[in-house]
N, C-alpha and C positions, 0 to 999 in steps of 0.2 A: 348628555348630548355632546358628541366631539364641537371642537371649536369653529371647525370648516364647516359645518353645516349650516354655522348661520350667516353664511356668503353665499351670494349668488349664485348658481352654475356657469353663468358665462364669464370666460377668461378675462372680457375687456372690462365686466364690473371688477372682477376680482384682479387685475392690474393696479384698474383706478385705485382701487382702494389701499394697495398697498402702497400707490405713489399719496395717498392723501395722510395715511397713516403716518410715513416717515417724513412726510413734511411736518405735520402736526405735531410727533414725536421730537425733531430737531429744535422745531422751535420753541418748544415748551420745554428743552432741558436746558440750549440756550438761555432763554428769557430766566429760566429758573437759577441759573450757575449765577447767572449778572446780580439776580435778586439778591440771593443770598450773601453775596459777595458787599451788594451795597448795604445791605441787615447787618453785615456783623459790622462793617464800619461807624453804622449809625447807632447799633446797640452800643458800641464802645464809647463814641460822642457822649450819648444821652448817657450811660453811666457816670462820666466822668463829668460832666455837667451837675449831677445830681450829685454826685459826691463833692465838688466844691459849692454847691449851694448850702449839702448840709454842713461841711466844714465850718461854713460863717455864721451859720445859725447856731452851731457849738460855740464857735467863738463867743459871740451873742449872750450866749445863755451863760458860759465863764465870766463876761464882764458884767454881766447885769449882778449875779451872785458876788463877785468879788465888791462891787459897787456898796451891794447892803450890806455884804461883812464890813466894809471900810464904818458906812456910815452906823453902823451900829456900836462898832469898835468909839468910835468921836463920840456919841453920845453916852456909851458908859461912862465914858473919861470925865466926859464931864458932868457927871454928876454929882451937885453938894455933898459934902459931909452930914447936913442936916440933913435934906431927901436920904441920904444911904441909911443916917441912922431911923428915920419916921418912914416908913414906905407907904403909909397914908398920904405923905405929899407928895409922892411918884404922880400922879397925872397931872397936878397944876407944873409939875416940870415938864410933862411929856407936851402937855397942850401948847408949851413954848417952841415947841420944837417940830412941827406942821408937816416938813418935808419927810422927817423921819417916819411921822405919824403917818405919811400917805406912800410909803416906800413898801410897809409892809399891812397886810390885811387886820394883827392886832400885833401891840405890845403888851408882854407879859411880864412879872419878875416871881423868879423864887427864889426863899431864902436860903443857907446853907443848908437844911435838912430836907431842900424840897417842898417844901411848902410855897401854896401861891400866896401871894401877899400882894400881887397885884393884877388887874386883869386893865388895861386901856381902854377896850372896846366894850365891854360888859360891864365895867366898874364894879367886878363882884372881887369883892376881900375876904367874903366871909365863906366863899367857898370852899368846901373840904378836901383837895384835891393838891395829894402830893405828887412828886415825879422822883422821889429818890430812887426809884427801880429802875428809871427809862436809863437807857445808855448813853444818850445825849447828854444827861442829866451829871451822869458819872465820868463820862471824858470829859465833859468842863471842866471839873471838880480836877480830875486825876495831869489833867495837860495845864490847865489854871491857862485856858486857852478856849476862843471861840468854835464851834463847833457846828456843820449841818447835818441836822438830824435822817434819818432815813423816811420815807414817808411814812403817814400815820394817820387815824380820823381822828381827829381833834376831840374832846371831852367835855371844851366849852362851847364848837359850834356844830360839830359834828359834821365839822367836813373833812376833808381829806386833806393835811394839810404838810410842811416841810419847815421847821423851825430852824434860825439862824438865832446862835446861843453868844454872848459875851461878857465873861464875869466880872464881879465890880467885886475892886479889892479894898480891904479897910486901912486903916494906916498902918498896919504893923505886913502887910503886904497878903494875907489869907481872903481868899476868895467869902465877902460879903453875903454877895447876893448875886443871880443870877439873872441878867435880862434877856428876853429872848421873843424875836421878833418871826409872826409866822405867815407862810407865803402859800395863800389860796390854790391849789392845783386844780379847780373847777375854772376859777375868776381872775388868774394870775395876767396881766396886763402882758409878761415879754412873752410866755407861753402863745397867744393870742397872734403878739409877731410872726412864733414861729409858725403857728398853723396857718396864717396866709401865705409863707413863701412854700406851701405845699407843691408837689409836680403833678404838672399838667390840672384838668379837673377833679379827676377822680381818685390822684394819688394824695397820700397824706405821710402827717410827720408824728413819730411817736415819740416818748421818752420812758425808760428803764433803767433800774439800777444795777449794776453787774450782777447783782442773783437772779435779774429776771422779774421785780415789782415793777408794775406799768405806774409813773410818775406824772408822764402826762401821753391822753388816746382822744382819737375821737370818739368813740366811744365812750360817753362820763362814767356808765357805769362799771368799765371795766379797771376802773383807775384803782390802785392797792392793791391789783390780782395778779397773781403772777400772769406773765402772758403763756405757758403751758397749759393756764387750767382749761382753754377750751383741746376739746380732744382733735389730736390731728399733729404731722411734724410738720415745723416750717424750718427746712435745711440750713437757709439763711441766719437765721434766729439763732439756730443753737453752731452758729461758725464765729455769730456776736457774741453770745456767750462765753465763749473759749477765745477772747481774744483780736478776732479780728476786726482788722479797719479796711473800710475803702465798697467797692458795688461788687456784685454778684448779682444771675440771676437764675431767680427760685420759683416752686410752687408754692402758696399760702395753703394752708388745714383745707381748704376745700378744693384744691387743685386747681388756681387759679394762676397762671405766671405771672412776675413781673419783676423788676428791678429793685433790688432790695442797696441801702447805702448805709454803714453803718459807721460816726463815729462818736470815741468817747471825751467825754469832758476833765479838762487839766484841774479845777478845782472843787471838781468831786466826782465818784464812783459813778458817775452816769454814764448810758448810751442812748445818744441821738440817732432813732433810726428814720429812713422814708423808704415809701413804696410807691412805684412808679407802675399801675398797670399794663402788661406787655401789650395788651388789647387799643389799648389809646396809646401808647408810646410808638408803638410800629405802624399807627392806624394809616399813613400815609403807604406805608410798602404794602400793607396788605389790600390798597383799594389798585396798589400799582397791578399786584399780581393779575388779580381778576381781568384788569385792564388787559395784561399781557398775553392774558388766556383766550381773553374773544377775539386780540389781533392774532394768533396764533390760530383760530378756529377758522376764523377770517380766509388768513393767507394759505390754508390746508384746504380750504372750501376753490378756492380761484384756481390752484393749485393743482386739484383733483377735476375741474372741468376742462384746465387747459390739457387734462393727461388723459382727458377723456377723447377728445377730439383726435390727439395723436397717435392714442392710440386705435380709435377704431380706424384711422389712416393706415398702420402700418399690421393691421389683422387681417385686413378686408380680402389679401388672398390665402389668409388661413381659414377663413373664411369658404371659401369657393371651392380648398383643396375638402376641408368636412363634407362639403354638399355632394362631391364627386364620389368620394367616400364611402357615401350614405348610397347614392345611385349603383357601385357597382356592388355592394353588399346586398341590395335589393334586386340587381339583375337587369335595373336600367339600363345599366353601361358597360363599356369592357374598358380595362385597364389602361388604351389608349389613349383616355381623356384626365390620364396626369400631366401637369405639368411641371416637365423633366428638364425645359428648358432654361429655365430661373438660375439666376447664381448666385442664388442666397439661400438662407436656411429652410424657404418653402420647399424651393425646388429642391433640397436634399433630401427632406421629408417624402415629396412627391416621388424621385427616383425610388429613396428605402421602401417605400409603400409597394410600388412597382415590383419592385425584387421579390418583395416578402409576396405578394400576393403571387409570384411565380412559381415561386418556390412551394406554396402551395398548390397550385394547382398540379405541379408535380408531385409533388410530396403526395397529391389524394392518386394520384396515379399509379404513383408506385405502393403504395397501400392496395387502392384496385388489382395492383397485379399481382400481389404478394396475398391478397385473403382468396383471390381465383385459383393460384395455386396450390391453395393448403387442400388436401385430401378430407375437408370439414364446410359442413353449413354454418356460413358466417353470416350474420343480419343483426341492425339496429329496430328495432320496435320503438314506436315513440308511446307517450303514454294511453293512447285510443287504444293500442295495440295492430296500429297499422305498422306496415312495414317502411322503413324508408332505406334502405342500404341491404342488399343480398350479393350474394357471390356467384359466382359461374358454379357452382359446384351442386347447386339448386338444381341445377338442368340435367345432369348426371344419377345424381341418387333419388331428387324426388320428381325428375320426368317432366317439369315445370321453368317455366321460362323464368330468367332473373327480373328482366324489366317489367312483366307484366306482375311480377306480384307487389310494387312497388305503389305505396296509398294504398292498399288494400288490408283486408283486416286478416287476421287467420282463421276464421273463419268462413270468410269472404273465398280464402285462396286454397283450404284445403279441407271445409266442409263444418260442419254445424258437430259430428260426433269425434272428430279430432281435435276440433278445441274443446270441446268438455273434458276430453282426458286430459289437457294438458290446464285446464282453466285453473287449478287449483296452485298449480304451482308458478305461471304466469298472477295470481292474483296477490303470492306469496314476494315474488320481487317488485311489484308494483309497491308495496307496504314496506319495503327496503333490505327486504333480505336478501343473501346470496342462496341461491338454487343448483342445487347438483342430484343428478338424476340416471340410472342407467335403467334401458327398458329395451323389451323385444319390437321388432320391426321388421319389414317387408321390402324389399330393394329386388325389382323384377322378378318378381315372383318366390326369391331366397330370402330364407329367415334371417334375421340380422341381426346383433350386437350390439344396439348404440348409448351412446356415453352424450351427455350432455348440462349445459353449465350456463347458467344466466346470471347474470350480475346487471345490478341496478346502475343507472345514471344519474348522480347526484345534483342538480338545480343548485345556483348559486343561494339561492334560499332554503337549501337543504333540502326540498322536497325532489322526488323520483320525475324525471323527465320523460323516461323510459328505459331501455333495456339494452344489453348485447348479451344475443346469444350464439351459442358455439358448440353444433353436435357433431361427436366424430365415428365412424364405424367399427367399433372394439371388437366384432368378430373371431378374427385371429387370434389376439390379444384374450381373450375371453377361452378362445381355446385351448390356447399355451397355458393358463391359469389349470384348467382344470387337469388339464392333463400332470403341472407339476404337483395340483391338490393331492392327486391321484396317487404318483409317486412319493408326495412326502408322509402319504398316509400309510403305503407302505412300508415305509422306511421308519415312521413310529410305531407301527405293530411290530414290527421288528427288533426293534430295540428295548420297545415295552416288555417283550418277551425276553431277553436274553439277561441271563442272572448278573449284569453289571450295571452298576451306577453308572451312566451317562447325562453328564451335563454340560452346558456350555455357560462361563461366568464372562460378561464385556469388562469393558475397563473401568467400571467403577465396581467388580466385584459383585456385581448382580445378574442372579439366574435371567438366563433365557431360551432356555432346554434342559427340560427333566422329562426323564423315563420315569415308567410306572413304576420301576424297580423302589423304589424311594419308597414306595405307599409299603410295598412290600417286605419291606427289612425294617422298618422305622418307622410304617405309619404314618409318615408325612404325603398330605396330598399338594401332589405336582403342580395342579392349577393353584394355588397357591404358594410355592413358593417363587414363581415368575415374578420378576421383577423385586426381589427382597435378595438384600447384602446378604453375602457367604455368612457374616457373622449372623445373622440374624437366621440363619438357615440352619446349620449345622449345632450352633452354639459356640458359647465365648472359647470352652474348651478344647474342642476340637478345633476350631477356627485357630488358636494357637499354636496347634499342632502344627498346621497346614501355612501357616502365614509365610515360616521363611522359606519354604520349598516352594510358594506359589509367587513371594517374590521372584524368587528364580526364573521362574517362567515368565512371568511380563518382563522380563531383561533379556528373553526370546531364549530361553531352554528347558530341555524335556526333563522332567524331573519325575522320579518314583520315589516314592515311601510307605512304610509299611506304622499301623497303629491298630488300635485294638477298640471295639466300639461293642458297646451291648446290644446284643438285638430280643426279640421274644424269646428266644430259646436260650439264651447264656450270651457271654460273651466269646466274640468272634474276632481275628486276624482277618484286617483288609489290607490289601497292596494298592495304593491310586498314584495314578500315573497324571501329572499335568502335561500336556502339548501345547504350546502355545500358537496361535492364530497369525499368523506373520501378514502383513499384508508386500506390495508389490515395493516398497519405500524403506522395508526392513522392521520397520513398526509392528508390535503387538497390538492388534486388535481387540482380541481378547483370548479366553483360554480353555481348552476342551479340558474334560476331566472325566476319569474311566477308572473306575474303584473297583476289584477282583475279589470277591472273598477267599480265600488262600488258609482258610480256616481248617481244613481234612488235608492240605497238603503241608500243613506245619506239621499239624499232629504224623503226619506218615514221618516228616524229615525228624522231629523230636524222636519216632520211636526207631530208625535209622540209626541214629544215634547213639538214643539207648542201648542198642544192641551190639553195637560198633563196642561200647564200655563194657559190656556183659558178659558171662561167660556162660554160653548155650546152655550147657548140659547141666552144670549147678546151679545157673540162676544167681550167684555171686559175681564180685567184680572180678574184669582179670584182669591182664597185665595194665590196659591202658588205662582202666582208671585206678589201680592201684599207683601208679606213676602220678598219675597227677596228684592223689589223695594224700602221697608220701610224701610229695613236692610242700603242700599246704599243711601239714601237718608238723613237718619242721619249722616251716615260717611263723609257724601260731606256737611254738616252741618257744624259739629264739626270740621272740615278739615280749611273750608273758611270762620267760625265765623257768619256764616249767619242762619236767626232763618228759622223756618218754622213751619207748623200746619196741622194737622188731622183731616177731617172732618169725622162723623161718622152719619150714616142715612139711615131711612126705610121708609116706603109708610106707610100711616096712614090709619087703618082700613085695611090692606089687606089681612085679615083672611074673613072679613064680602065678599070680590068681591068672592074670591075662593068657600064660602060656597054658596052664590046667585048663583053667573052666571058660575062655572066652572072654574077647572083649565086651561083649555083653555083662557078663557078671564082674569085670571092669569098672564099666562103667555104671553100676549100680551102686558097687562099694565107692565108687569116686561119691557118688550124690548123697549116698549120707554119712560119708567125712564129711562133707562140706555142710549137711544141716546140721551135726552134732559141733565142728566149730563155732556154727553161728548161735546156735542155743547155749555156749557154754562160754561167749564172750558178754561185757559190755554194749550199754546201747553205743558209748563213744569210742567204741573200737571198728576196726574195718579188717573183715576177713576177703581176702581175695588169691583165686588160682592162677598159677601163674602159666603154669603147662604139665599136662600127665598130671603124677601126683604129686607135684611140688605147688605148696599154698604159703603163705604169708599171713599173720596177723598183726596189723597195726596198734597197740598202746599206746593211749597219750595217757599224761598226767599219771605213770607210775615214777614214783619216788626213789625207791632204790632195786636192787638186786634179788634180795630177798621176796618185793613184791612179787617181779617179774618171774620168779622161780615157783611161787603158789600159783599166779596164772597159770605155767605150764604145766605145774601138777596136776593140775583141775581140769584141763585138756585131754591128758593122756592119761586119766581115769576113765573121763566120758569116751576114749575111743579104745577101750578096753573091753567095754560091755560087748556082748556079742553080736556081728550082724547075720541080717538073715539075708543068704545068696545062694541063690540060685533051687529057693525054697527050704536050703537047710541051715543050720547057723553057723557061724564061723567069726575067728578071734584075728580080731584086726588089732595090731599096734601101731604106732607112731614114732618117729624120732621129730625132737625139736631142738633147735638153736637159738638162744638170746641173745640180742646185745642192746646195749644201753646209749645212748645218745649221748659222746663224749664230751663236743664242746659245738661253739656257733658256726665253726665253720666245716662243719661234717658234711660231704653230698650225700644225696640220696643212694649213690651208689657204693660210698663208701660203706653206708650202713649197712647196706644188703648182704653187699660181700662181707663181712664182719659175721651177719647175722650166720649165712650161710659156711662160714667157717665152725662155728659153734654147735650148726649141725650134724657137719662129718665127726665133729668132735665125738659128739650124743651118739651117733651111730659106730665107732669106734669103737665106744665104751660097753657094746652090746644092745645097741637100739634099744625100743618101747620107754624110750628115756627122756631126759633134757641135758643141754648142758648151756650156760652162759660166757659169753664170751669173756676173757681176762680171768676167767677162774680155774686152776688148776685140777 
């Protein structure tokens, strides 16, 4: 529950009460400051008050002790020779001596080994009770000095007792005998003293020995116990233990406060402590407080009615302004009955009241003109589903007056089987949902278009108030649509048909236009891959391919490239072209993509090519790729140090066949030179024509001269055999030229020419021959 809530609603209680509170509040921290102030003055008094009381009660208890050492010290002294040596006549000595006898509860004596030998108050001698163990016993002995023993329960009386030791020495000066006088810690007479200068009633005075044995308690039976054995810290206690002197104050074992005083004793290991309960020590401040608290309660009560009075004085026309408030909110009154005239903070109120309610009334005005002119049925429905707010535009499309449909129901206004069509979704915003709707409709007699949109009104309690609704005549709109249906649907049969990838990727690289072509090359279907990244479309590989050519294009450039993709039937060359989508800012929008298969128009350009290197009519290389073959064939020479050679050679006489028998039978003896070359070389040699009947064969990796010279023999054997032309046979020879691959920097044309000199050579010597170049 918030805190405001459990105050009144009205201002003037809720005034009062905060002029009662901060009265109440001042003077309770007031009266509090002062208290405190005179607490700690008086806690320090009664400390130190209690700290010189216990002071003189240490003193007290030093002279009382110093008193019986003295007087026990005089009565060792003087004790006979005879008494030291008989300690059977120790009491008729002692009974001489009264004061001493009444100084201490009993006298004792033992002899040097600790033995009792005498007891004063029990008059047992014959007791078997040594003390050579006790410590008391043994610092007489070892100081040959009196001594006060630690506390102890006595063994002849079984009290709790504190022995004061003085030794009697014999005439050679060795400690005799020990007398030793012990002081009651139940029944002790100066103890007694001290417990009546206790503080206050309830505080008391204790005594411990610097370990911590309680000496003398109120408590008897706590006496011989350390004071830790009950469980619990007292701060105080262990601050006496380590030392210190003077008050403090503390909690006791059961978390009780109170003034604790601690000091120790000059002629023995003792501490005197007191305890001053906080509860009776401060009992005077703490009856003050309470006092302080009802005058304080008091003067907060006289306080709060005097603020009661002045204030309902100076409300009384905020007052008058609510009431007026309330009247023109209800339709009492009109705005005229603020009062504007005041020159104080009502009548500011009353003037901003004024304004704002103007301001509204315009403000609904120009709303009213502004939903009259919208080309749309605007109305609030409350939650009956009456109407309370329509537009002029009522009057136009549904032939229906605005004001008279206003409190009435939709049913009421437009018939019992029009709201059942619309019941469902009118029932649907009531329960808080938004409604949107398009349906057919009737406007003077023409079919219509309409679009419409309800949205709920939310209650400050979150519940539905009612409704705004808003239908508009889509028509047109309705028509443009179908008609551009129409044309996009063409414009996808069309593309779905045409054997290219078309697709459109936006700027995050995802499809938003695929043709059917996709299904058709690749098996991918298109309604899937809408709205999936290119990588995710294509694959990582491809998509790699594509990545720096399609940056390109989102950096707004057209870009082509050409890769190789498998389809059903093998693999296939596609060309795709990116265009990127520019918008009017210069901005890539995103980016068309049109992919060609180009797959039969490689292969034509490949065999273009081919052909372009070929030589028609034998089907061997000619010049131009003998040129390049020559070119790489030196490089792969010079490369791996390995020689090689050029043969160079024509058919002999074959000027004389062409002029006889035709270039027909020409060119038959050309075609099988050229297949008996090729069956009588190496797979790593290359035979190519160069024109007419001049041919070339290339050698790699022949070694010397010798080899190169058996190649050519074995050449112009195989074109020895006969050929058949022209149906009858005839003897074709050959001339050939060798040369050898001189050194790294030979051109290709050097070698040729060389080669080709070694021919004339051959042919010189009477053709059907060879000859090599550099050989005579």
């Amino acid at each position: 529950m918030a805190v405001t809530a459990l105050f009144p609603r009205s201002l003037k209680f809720r005034l009062t009460g905060v002029v009662v509170l901060l009265v109440l509040a001042a003077t309770v921290v007031v009266t509090w400051v002062a208290l405190m102030l005179a607490e700690h003055d008086m806690k320090a008094i009664i400390g130190d008050q209690q700290y010189a009381l216990l002071s003189g009660a240490a003193a007290n208890i030093d002279e009382q002790l110093g008193a019986r050492r003295q007087m026990l010290a005089a009565l060792a002294e003087s004790v006979p020779d005879a008494v030291r040596d008989q300690p059977g006549r120790m009491q008729d000595f002692i009974e001489r001596h009264p004061t001493a006898r009444k100084a201490f509860y009993n006298l004792v004596v033992f002899d040097a080994k600790g033995e009792l030998v005498h007891d004063a108050r029990h008059n047992k001698t014959d007791a078997p009770i040594n003390v050579a163990d006790r410590q008391y016993f043994d610092d007489t002995l070892a100081l040959k000095a009196g001594v006060i023993s630690a506390p102890f329960r006595s063994q002849l009386s079984n009290m709790p007792v504190v022995l004061i030791t003085q030794p009697i020495f014999d005439q050679r000066g060795e400690v005799a005998l020990v007398l030793a006088g012990s002081i009651d810690l139940d029944n002790a007479t100066f103890f007694e003293q001290i417990s009546a200068q206790k503080p206050g009633k309830t505080g008391f005075m204790f005594i411990m020995t610097a370990d911590g044995i309680l000496v003398q308690h109120p408590t008897r039976a706590r006496l011989l116990q350390h004071i830790n054995a009950r469980a619990g810290r007292n701060d105080a206690t262990e601050m006496a233990l380590r030392g210190f002197e003077g008050w403090t104050e503390a909690n006791n074992k059961d978390g009780s406060p109170g003034i604790y005083s601690y000091k120790r004793l000059k002629s023995i290991n003792w501490i005197v402590g007191a305890r001053f309960p906080s509860d009776e020590a401060f009992a005077p401040m703490i009856a003050m407080r309470h006092q302080a608290l009802l005058a304080a309660t008091g003067f907060a009560a006289v306080a709060g009615a005097l603020a009661w009075l002045v204030i309902l004085t100076l409300l009384r026309p905020l007052g008058r302004l609510r009431r007026h408030i309330a009247d023109i909110r209800a339709g009492r009154a009109a705005i005229g009955v603020l009062q504007r005239r005041r020159r104080d903070e009502i009548g500011e109120l009353s003037t901003a009241f004024h304004e704002l309610m103007a301001e509204r009334e315009a403000a609904q005005e120009r709303t009213r003109m502004i939903a009259d002119s919208m080309p749309a049925l605007i109305a609030y429905l409350d939650r009956d589903l009456r109407y309370r707010f329509t537009n002029a535009h009522f009057r136009e499309m549904m032939q229906v007056e605005p004001d008279s449909m206003l409190g009435k129901t939709v049913a009421e206004t437009f018939g019992e089987p029009f709201y059942q069509m619309l019941k469902e979704k009118l029932d649907a915003v009531l329960r808080g949902e938004r409604v949107h709707y398009e349906r057919e409709g009737v406007n003077q007699g023409r079919v219509v278009q309409l679009m419409g949109d309800m949205l709920p009104d939310f209650g400050s309690d979150g519940s539905v108030a009612g409704m705004y609704l808003m239908v508009m005549d889509i028509t047109e709109r309705k028509n443009a649509e179908l008609t551009q249906a129409a044309s996009e649907q063409r414009l996808k049969l069309l593309t779905d048909n045409l054997p290219v990838l078309i697709s459109y990727l936006d700027g995050e690289r995802r499809f938003r236009f695929v043709n059917a072509t996709f299904r058709q090359w690749f098996g991918l279907d298109p309604a899937r891959l809408i709205g999936q990244h290119l990588f995710d479309g294509i694959g990582a590989e491809h998509y790699r391919n594509a990545e720096q050519h399609l940056d390109q294009a989102y950096r707004g450039r057209r870009v082509t490239y050409e890769l190789k993709a498998r389809m059903a039937d093998g693999i296939h060359t596609l060309e795709t072209t990116f265009v990127p989508d520019q918008r009017a800012d210069g901005s890539v929008a995103g980016v068309y993509s049109l992919t060609h298969d180009t797959t039969r128009m490689k292969e034509i350009e490949e065999r273009l090519i081919q052909l372009a290197r070929v030589d028609t009519l034998t089907g061997i290389a000619n010049r131009l790729m003998f040129e390049e073959i020559l070119q790489l064939a030196l490089g792969r020479a010079r490369r791996n140090r390995q020689p090689m050679a050029l043969a160079y050679l024509d058919i002999d006489n074959f000027k004389t066949i062409n002029d006889t028998l035709g270039h027909g039978a020409g060119d038959e003896v050309l075609k099988e030179f050229a297949a008996r070359l090729v069956g009588n070389v190496r797979a790593t040699d290359t035979v190519a024509r160069l024109a007419g009947d001049e041919f070339v064969i290339i050698y790699e990796q022949v070694h010397n001269g010798d080899e190169a010279l058996r190649l050519a023999a074995k050449i112009v054997e195989a074109v020895r055999c006969d050929f058949c032309v022209a149906g009858a046979p005839m003897r074709i020879t050959t001339s050939i030229g060798i040369a050898l691959r001189d050194n790294d920097d030979e051109t290709p044309a050097a070698l040729v020419a060389r080669a080709d000199a070694a021919l004339y050579r051959a042919k010189r010597d009477g053709r059907d021959g060879y000859a090599l170049d550099g050989m005579a």
